[in-house]
DOMI-217940 format. One record per residue (C-alpha): residue number from 1; residue in three letters; x, y, z. Coordinates in steps of 0.05 Angstrom, whole numbers, plus 5000, padded with zeros to 4 digits. Layout:
<pts>
[pt NUM, 'ALA', [X, Y, Z]]
...
</pts>
This chain:
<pts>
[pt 1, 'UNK', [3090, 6277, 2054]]
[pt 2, 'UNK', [3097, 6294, 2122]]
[pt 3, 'UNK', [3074, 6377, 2135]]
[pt 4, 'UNK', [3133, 6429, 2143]]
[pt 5, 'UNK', [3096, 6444, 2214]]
[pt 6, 'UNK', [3114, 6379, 2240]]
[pt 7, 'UNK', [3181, 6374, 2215]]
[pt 8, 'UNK', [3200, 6430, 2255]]
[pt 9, 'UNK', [3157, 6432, 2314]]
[pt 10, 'UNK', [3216, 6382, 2339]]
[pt 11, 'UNK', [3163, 6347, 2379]]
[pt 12, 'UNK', [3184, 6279, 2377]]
[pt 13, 'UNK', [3127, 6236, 2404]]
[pt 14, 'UNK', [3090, 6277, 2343]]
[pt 15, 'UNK', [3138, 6259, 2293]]
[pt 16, 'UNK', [3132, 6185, 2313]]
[pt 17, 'UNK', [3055, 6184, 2314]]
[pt 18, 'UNK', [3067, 6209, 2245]]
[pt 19, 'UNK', [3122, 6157, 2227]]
[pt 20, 'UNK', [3063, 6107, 2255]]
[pt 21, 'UNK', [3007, 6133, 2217]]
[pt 22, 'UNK', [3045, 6135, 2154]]
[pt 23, 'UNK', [3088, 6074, 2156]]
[pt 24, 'UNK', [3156, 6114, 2146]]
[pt 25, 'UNK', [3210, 6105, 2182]]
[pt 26, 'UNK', [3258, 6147, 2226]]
[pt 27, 'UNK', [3310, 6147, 2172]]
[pt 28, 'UNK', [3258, 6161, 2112]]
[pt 29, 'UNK', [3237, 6228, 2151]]
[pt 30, 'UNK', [3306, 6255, 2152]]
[pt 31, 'UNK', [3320, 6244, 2075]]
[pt 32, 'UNK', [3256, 6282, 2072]]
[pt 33, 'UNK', [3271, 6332, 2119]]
[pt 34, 'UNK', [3343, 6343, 2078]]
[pt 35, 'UNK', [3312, 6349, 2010]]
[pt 36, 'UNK', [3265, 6406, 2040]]
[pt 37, 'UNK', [3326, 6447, 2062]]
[pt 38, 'UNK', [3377, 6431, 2004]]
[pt 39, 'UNK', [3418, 6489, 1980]]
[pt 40, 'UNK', [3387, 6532, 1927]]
[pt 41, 'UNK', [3422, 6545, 1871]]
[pt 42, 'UNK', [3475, 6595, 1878]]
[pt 43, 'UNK', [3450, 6673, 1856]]
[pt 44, 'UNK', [3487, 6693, 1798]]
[pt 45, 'UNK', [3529, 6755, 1805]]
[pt 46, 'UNK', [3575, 6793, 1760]]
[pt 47, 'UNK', [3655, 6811, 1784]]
[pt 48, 'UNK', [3623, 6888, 1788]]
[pt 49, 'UNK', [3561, 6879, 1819]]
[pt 50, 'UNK', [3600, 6834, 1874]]
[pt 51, 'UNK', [3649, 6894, 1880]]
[pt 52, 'UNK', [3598, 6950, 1885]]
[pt 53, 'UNK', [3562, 6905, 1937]]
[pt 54, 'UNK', [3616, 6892, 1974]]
[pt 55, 'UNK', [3640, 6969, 1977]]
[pt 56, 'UNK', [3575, 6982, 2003]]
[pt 57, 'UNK', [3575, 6924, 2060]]
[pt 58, 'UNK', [3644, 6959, 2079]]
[pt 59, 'UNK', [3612, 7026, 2076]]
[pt 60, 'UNK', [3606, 7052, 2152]]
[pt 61, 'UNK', [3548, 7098, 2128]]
[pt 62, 'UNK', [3505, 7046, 2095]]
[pt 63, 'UNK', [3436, 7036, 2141]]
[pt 64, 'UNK', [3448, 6968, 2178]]
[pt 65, 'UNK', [3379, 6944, 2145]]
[pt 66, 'UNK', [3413, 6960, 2071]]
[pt 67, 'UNK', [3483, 6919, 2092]]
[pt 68, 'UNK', [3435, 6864, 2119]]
[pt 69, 'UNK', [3409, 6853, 2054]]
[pt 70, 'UNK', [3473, 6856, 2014]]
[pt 71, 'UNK', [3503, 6807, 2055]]
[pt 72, 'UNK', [3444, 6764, 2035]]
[pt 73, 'UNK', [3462, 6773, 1968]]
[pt 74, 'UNK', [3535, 6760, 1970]]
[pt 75, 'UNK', [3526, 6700, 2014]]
[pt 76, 'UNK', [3463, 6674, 1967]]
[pt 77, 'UNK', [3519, 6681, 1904]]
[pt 78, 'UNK', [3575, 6640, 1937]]
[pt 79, 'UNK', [3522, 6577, 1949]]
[pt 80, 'UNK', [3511, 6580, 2021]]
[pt 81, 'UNK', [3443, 6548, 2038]]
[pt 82, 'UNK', [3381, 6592, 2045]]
[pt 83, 'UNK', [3368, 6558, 2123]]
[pt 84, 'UNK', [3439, 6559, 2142]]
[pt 85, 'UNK', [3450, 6638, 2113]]
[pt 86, 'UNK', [3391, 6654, 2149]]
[pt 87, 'UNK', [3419, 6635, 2214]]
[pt 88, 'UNK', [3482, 6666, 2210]]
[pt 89, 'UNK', [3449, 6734, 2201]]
[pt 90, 'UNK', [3408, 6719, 2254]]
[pt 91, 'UNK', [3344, 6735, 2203]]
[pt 92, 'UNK', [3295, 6685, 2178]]
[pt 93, 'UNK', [3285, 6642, 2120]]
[pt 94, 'UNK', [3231, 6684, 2075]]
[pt 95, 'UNK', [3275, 6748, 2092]]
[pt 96, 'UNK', [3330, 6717, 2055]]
[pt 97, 'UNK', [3283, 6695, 2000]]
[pt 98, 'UNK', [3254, 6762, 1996]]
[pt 99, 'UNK', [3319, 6799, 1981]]
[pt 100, 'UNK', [3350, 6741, 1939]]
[pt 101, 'UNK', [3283, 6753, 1895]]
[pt 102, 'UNK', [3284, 6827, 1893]]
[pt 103, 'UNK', [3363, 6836, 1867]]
[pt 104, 'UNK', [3342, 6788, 1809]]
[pt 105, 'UNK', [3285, 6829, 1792]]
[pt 106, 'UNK', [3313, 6902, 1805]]
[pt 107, 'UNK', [3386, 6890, 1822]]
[pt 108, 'UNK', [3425, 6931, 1868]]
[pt 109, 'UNK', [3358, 6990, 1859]]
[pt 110, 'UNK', [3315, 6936, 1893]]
[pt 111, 'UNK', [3361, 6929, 1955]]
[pt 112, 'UNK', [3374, 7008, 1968]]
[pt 113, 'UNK', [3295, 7023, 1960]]
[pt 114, 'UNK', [3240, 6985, 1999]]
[pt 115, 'UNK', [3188, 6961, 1946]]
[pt 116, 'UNK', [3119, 7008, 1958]]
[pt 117, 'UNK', [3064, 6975, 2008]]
[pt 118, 'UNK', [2990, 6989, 1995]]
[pt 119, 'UNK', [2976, 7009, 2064]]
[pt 120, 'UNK', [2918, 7018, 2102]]
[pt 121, 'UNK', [2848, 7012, 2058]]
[pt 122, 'UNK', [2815, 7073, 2053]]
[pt 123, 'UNK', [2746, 7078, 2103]]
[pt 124, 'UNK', [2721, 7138, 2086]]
[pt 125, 'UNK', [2665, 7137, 2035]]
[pt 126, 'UNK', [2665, 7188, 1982]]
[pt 127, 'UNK', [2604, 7203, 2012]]
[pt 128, 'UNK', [2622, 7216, 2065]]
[pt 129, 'UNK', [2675, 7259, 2045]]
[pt 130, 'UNK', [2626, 7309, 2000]]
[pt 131, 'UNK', [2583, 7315, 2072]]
[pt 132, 'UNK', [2647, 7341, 2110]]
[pt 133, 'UNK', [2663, 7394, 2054]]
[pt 134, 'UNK', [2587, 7411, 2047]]
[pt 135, 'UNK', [2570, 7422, 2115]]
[pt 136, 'UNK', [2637, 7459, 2122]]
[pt 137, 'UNK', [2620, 7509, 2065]]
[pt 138, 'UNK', [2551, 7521, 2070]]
[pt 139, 'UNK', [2520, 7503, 2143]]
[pt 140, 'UNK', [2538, 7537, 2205]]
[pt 141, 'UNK', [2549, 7504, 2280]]
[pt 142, 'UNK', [2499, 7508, 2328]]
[pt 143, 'UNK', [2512, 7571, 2374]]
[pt 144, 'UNK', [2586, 7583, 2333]]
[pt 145, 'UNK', [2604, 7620, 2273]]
[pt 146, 'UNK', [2647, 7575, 2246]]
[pt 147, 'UNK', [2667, 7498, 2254]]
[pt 148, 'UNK', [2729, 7469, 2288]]
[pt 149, 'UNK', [2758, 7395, 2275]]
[pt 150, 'UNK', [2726, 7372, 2336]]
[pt 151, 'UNK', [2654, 7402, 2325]]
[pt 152, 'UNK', [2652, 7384, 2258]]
[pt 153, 'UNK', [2689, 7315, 2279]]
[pt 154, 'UNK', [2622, 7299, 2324]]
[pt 155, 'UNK', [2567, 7325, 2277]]
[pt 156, 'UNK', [2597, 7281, 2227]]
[pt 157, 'UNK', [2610, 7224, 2272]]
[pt 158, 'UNK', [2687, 7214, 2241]]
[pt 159, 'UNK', [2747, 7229, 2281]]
[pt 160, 'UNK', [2781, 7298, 2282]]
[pt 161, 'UNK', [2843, 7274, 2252]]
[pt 162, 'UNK', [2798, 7255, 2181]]
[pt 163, 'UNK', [2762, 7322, 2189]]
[pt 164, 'UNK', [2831, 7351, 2182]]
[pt 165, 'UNK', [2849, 7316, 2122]]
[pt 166, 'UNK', [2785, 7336, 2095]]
[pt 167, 'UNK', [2798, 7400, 2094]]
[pt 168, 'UNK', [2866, 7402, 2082]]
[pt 169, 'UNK', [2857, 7359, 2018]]
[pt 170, 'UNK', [2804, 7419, 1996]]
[pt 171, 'UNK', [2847, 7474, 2016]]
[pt 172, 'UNK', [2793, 7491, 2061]]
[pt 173, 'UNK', [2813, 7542, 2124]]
[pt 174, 'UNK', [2749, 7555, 2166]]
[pt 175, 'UNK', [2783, 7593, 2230]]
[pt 176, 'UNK', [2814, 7640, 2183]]
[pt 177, 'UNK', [2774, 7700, 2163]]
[pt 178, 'UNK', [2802, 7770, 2110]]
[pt 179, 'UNK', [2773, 7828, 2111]]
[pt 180, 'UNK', [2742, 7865, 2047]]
[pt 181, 'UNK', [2712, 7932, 2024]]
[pt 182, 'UNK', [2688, 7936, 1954]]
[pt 183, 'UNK', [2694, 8010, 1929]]
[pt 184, 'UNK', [2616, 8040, 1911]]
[pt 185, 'UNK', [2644, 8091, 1868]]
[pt 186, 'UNK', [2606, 8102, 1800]]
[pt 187, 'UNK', [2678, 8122, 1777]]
[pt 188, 'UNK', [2722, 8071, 1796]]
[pt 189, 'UNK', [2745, 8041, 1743]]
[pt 190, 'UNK', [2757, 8112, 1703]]
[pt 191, 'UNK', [2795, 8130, 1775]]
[pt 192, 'UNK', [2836, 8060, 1774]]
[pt 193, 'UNK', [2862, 8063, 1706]]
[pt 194, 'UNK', [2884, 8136, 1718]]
[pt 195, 'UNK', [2922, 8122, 1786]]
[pt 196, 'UNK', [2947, 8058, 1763]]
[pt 197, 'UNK', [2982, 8099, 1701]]
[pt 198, 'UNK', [3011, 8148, 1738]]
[pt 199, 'UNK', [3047, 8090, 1774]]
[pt 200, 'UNK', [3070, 8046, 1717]]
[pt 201, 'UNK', [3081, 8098, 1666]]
[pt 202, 'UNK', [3092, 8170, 1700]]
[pt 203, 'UNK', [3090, 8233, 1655]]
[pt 204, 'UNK', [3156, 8262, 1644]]
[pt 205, 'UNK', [3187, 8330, 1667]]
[pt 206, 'UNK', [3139, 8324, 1726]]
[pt 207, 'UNK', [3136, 8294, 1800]]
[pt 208, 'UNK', [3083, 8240, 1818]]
[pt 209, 'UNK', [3070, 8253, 1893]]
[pt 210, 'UNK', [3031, 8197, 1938]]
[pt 211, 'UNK', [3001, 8243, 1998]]
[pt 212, 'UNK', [2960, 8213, 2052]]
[pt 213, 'UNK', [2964, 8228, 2135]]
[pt 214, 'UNK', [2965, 8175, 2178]]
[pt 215, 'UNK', [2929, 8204, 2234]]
[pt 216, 'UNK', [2932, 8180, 2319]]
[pt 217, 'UNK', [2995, 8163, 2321]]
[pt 218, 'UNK', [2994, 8151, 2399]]
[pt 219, 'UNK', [3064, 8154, 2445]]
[pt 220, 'UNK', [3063, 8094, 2490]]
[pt 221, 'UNK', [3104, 8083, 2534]]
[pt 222, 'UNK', [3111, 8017, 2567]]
[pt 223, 'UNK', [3087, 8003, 2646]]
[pt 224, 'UNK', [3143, 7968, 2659]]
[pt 225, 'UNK', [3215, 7967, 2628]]
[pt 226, 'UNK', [3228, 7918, 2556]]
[pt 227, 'UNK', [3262, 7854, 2569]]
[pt 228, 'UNK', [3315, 7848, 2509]]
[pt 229, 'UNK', [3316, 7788, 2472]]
[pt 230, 'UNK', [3364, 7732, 2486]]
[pt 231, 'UNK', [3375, 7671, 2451]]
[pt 232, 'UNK', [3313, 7625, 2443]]
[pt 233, 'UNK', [3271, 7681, 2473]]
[pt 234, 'UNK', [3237, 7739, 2440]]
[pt 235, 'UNK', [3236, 7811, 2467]]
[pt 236, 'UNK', [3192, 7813, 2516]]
[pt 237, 'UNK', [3151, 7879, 2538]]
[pt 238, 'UNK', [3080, 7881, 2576]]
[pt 239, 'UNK', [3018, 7889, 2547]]
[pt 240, 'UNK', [2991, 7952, 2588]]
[pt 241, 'UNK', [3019, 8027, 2566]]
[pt 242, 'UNK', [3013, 8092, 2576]]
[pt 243, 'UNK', [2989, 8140, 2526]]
[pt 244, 'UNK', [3026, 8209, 2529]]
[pt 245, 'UNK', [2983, 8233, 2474]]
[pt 246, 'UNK', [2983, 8232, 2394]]
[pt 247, 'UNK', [3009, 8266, 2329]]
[pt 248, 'UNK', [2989, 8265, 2258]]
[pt 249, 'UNK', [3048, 8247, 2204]]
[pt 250, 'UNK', [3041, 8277, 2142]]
[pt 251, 'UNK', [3074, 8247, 2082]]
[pt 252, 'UNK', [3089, 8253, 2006]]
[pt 253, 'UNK', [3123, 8196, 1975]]
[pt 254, 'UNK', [3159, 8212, 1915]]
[pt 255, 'UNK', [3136, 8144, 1867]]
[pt 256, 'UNK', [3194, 8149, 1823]]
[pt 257, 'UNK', [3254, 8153, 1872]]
[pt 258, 'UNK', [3220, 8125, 1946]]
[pt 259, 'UNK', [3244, 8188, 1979]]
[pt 260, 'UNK', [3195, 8206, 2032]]
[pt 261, 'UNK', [3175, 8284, 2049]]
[pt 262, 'UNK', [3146, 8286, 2119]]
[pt 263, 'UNK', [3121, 8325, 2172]]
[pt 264, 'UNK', [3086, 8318, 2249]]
[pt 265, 'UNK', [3028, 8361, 2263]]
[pt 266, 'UNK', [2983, 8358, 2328]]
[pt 267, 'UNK', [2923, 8360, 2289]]
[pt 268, 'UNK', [2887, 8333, 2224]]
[pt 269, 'UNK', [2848, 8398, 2193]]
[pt 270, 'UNK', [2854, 8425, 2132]]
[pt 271, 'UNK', [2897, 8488, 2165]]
[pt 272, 'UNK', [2950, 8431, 2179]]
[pt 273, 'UNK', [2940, 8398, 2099]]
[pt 274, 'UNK', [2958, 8469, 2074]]
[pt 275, 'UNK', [3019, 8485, 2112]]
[pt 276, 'UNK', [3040, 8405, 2086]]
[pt 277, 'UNK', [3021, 8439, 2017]]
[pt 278, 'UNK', [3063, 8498, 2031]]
[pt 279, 'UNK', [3120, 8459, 2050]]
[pt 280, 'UNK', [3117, 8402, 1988]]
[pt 281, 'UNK', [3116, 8479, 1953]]
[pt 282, 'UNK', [3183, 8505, 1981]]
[pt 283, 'UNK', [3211, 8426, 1967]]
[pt 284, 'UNK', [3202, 8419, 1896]]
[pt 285, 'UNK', [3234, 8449, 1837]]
[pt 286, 'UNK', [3188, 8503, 1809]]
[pt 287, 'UNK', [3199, 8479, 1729]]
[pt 288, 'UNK', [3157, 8413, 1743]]
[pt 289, 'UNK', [3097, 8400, 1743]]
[pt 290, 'UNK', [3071, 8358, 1802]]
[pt 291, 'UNK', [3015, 8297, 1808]]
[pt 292, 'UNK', [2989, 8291, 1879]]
[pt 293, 'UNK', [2953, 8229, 1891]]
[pt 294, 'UNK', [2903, 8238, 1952]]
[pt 295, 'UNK', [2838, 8208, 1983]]
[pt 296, 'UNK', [2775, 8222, 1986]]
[pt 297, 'UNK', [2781, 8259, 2062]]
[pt 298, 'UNK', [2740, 8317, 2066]]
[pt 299, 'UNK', [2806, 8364, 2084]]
[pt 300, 'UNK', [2834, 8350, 2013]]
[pt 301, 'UNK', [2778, 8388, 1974]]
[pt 302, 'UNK', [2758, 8441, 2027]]
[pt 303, 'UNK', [2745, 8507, 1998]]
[pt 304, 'UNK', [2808, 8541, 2032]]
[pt 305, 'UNK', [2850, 8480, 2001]]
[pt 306, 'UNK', [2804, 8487, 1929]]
[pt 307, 'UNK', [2832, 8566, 1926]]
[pt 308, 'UNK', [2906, 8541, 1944]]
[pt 309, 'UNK', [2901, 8489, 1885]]
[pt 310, 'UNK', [2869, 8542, 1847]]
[pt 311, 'UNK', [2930, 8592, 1859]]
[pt 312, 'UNK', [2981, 8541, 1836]]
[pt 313, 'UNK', [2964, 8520, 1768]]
[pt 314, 'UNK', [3017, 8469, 1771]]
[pt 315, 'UNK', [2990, 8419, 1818]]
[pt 316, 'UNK', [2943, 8362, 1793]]
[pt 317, 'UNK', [2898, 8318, 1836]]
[pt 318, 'UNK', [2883, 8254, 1825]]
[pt 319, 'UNK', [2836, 8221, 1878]]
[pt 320, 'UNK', [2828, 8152, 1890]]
[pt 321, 'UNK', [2760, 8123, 1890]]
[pt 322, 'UNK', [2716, 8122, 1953]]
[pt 323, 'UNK', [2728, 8061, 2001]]
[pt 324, 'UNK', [2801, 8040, 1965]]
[pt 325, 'UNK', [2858, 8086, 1992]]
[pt 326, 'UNK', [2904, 8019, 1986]]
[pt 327, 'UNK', [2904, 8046, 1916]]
[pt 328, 'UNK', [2949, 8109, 1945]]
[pt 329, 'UNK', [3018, 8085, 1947]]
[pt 330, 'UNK', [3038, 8116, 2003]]
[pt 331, 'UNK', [3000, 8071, 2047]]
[pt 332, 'UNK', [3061, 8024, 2048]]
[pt 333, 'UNK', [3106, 8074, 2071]]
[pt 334, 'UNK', [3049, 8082, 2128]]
[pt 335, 'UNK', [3048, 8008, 2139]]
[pt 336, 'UNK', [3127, 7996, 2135]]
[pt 337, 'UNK', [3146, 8056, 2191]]
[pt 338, 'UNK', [3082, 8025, 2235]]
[pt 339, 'UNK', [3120, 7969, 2228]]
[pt 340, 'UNK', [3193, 7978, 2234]]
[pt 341, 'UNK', [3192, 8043, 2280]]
[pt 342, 'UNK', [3119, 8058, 2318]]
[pt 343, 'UNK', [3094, 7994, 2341]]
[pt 344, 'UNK', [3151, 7964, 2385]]
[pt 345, 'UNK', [3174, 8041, 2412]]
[pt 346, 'UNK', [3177, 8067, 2477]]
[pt 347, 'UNK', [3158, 8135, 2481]]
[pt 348, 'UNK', [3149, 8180, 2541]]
[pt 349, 'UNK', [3125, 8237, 2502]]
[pt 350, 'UNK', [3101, 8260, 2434]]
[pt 351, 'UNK', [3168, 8299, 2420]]
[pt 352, 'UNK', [3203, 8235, 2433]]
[pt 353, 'UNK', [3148, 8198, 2381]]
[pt 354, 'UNK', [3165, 8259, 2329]]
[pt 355, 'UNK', [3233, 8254, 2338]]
[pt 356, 'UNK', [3236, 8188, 2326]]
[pt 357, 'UNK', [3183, 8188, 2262]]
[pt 358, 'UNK', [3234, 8243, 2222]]
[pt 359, 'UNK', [3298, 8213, 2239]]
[pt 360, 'UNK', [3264, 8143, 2212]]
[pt 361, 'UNK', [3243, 8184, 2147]]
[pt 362, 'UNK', [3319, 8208, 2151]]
[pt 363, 'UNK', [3353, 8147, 2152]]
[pt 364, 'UNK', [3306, 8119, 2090]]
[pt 365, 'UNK', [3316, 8182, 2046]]
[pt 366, 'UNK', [3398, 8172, 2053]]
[pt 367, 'UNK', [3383, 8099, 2003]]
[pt 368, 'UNK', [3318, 8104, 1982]]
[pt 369, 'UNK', [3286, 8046, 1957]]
[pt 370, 'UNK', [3219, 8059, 1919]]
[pt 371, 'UNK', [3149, 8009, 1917]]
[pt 372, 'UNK', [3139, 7984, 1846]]
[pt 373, 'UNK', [3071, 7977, 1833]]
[pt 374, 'UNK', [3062, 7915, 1792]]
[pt 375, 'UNK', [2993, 7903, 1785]]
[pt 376, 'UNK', [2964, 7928, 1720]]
[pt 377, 'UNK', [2892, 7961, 1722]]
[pt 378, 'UNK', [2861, 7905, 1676]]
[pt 379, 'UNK', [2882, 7855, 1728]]
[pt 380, 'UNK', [2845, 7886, 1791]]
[pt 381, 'UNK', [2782, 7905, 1745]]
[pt 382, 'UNK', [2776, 7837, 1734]]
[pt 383, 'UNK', [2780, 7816, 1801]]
[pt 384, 'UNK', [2738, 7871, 1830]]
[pt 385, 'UNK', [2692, 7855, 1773]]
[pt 386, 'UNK', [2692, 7785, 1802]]
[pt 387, 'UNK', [2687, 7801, 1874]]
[pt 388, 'UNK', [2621, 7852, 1843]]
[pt 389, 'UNK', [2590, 7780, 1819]]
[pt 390, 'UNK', [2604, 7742, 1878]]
[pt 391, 'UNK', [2566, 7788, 1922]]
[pt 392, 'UNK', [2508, 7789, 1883]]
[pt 393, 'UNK', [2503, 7713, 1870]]
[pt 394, 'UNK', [2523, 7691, 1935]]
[pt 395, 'UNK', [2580, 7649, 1912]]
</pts>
């Protein structure tokens, strides 16, 4: 049998050398060379399939690689040769055998869906692998706090691009860093479990009050005018100010309704914390009984603020333990004006600043909205509890 390279190199002196060698004649090698490329046998296809297909050949959103293939299919079914149909389409042979195989085996599924490759072997060594998370959790770059792709990358000798998926398989995140403080109180958890009831089930006929001051609250005012925003460009201001000076803002949030009781005071003493007292006083129906919930500052239990308490039986303190004021709900309220009011301001002076913190507090009390504290003091015992373990293990 002559080989299929020869028949159709088209060389002819090789063909003859071949027809020489072989003792065949000119007229023998073309029966051959028919046989080889006879028509296969037409691809069987049901009246619906050959409608469905044909639907989808018509289709003008069908991907010209999907109509490519059902033509091979509907030309395969009415007995055209596999040679001849392949140039027509302008494609080659084993593409039409591919496709004429897959719709027997998966039907019209196999045509719409390329069938999955195995792609590229995988070169790095499990091995390998456990030295890149290793060295990333427990080792420390020379001169560097912390390991990059690239450093890592070279003290591994891999590329940067398999550091990354590394780490990103592990969930690992060396650049970023959180901040902690673990509360030393010897009463924390008795302190926790009382704060965190107030929140989630407050005592009736009384007022749960979250008090805090958020303290150096400077009135900048911008070097150079702030360049609104415009459409694919953020406001723009520069990054040099000047201070006009500060206030303190005093603030009682009310945890049942969100409505916000506020003040500005130029100081932070305990002569400013009682006039704030004096003032939540005059505020405040008389018949309740109220539950402040205040830090550990030194102003809160000062001995002029202990005989004020003292004088009005129906306050009740409840202070949060040392090192965790983010257990005083008011905190948000601090963080939410910082954020929607303080930090992008202009102000040229602090009456400007105070202005502008009250009629914020203003506008909020109209539709107050209040924080629902969610977390149950069981939960954050057990993670502080946790967090305890960790630092004395190491791990």
């Amino acid at each position: 049998m002559m080989p299929d390279s020869w028949c159709v190199c088209g060389n002819g002196s090789v063909v003859l050398v071949w027809c020489f060698i072989n003792n065949v004649t000119i007229a023998e090698v073309r029966a051959i060379v028919a046989a080889m490329w006879e028509a296969a046998q037409a691809l069987p296809l049901s009246v619906g399939e050959r409608k469905l297909l044909e639907g989808f050949a018509r289709a003008g959103s069908t991907p010209q690689k999907i109509a490519l293939r059902i033509r091979i299919v509907l030309r395969s079914a009415d007995g055209v040769a596999n040679h001849r149909l392949a140039t027509e389409l302008g494609t080659s042979r084993p593409t039409v055998l591919r496709w004429r195989q897959r719709f027997e085996q998966a039907g019209l599924e196999g045509l719409l869906e390329d069938a999955p490759r195995p792609g590229r072997k995988k070169r790095l060594t499990p091995e390998k692998e456990e030295a890149i998370v290793n060295a990333t959790l427990y080792r420390k770059p020379p001169g560097a706090t912390h390991w990059s792709v690239r450093t890592l990358a070279q003290a591994q000798r891999v590329s940067p691009a398999t550091v990354h998926r590394v780490w990103r398989a592990h969930r690992l995140q060396p650049h970023r860093v959180k901040s902690f403080k673990l509360s030393r109180d010897p009463k924390f958890f008795h302190k926790l479990h009382d704060i965190v009831g107030l929140y989630r089930n407050p005592p009736t006929q009384a007022l749960v009050l979250s008090v805090d001051e958020k303290s150096q609250i400077q009135a900048l005012d911008r070097t150079q005018p702030v360049l609104p925003m415009r459409p694919g460009i953020p406001e723009r201001q520069t990054h040099d100010y000047t201070r006009h000076g500060t206030t303190t803002l005093f603030a009682a949030l009310n945890v049942l309704n969100g409505e916000v009781l506020g003040g500005c005071m130029p100081r932070h003493r305990h002569q400013e914390f009682l006039r704030f007292l004096e003032r939540i006083e005059r505020r405040t129906p008389r018949r309740l009984a109220i539950h402040l919930i205040l830090d550990n500052y030194a102003t809160h239990t000062h001995p002029a603020v202990e005989a004020w308490f003292a004088a009005h039986p129906r306050y009740h303190r409840h202070f949060t333990p040392t090192g965790a004021s983010w257990l005083n709900l008011v905190e948000r309220f601090f963080a939410e004006i910082t954020d929607k009011r303080i930090r992008r301001g202009t102000f040229r002076s602090v009456g400007e600043l105070v202005r502008a913190i009250l009629d914020y507090i203003r506008c909020r009390n109209r539709s107050p909205q209040p924080f629902m504290w969610t977390a149950s003091a069981h939960s954050i015992a057990r993670k502080v509890r946790h967090c305890n373990e960790a630092l004395e293990t190491g791990h």
